[in-house]
N, C-alpha and C positions, 0 to 999 in steps of 0.2 A: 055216603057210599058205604055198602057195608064190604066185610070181609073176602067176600067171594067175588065183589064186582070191581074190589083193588084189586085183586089177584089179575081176575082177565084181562084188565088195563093194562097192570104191569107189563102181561105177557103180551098182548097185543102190542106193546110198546117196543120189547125187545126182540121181536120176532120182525116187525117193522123194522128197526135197529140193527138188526145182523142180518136181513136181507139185504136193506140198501149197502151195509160194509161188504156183505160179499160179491156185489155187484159193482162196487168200486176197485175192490181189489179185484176183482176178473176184466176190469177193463182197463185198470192198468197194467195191468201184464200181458195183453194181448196186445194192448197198443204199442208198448214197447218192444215185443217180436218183432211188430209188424214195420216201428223202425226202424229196428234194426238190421231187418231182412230186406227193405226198400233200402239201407245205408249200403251193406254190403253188397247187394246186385247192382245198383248204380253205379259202386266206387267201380264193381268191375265191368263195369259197361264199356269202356275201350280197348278192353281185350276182345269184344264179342265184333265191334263197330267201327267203323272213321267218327272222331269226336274233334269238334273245334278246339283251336289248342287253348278256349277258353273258358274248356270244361272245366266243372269243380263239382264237387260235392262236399256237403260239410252236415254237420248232423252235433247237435250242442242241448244241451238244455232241454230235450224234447223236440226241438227244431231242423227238420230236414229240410237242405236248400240246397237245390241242382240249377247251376246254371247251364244250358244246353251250351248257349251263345250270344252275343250281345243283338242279335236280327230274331230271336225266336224268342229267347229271355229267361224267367229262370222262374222254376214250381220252388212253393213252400209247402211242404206237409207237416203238422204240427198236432199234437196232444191238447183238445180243450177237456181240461179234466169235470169243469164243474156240470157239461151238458153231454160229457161222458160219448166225447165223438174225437174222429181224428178229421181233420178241415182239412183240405187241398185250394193252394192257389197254382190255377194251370196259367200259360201263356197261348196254351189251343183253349180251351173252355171257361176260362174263371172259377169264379170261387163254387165250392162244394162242400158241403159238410154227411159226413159218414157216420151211421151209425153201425152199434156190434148186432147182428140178427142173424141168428141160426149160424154161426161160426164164420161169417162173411161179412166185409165193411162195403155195406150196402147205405146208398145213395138217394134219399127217402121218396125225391120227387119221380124220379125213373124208373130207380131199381136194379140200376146199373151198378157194378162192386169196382170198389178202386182198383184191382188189378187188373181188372176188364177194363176199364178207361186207360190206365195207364200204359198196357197192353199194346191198346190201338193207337193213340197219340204217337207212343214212343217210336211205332213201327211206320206211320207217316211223318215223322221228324227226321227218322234215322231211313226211310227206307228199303227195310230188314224185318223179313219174317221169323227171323231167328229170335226174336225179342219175345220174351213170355215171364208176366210177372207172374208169378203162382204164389198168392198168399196162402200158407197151409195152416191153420190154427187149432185143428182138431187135435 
């Protein structure tokens, strides 16, 4: 290989190389908003609703877990870092995996965004039209 054709290697290497790092770190920082902003809208969900006195929210390690109630059951939302999605287990719809597109965690067989799911679940669990997740990542 001569000289010029190390070169473009190199570059093609590191250009490959700090794309996928910048694409890692954008998706862990939006996924972790997007916990955090699903941790605190749920903790305050019983100000908004009537909540089973067996509601909880807990949110650890990446790990958000809502139990509604022991009759409806309880979502995990969680950070899978290495396929670069945030996964939902609902007790309305089951499991879902989310990917980041165009600033939205969008749900690749539908099309549907987890706030939009979440959105409608939460407001046939509770209800209440008052319930609106608005994920904002922009």
């Amino acid at each position: 290989m001569n000289g010029n054709a190390k070169l473009l290697s190199l570059n093609q290497n590191f250009s490959t190389s700090a794309t996928a790092t910048t694409a890692a770190l954008t998706y862990e920082r939006k996924a972790k908003e997007t916990l955090h902003y699903l941790n605190d809208y749920l903790d305050s969900l019983p100000d908004l609703v009537d909540c089973d006195e067996n509601y909880d929210v807990d949110y650890s390690a990446g790990v958000l877990s809502v139990c509604i109630s022991p009759t409806i059951g309880t979502y995990v939302i969680n950070m899978q870092t290495p396929s670069r999605q945030i996964w939902l287990s609902s007790p309305i719809s089951g499991p879902k995996r989310y990917d980041y597109l165009n600033g939205r965690w969008t749900y690749y067989k539908d099309g549907v965004t987890l706030d939009t799911l979440l959105t409608a679940e939460f407001r046939q669990i509770f209800n209440c039209d008052k319930i609106t997740f608005e994920i904002n990542l922009s």
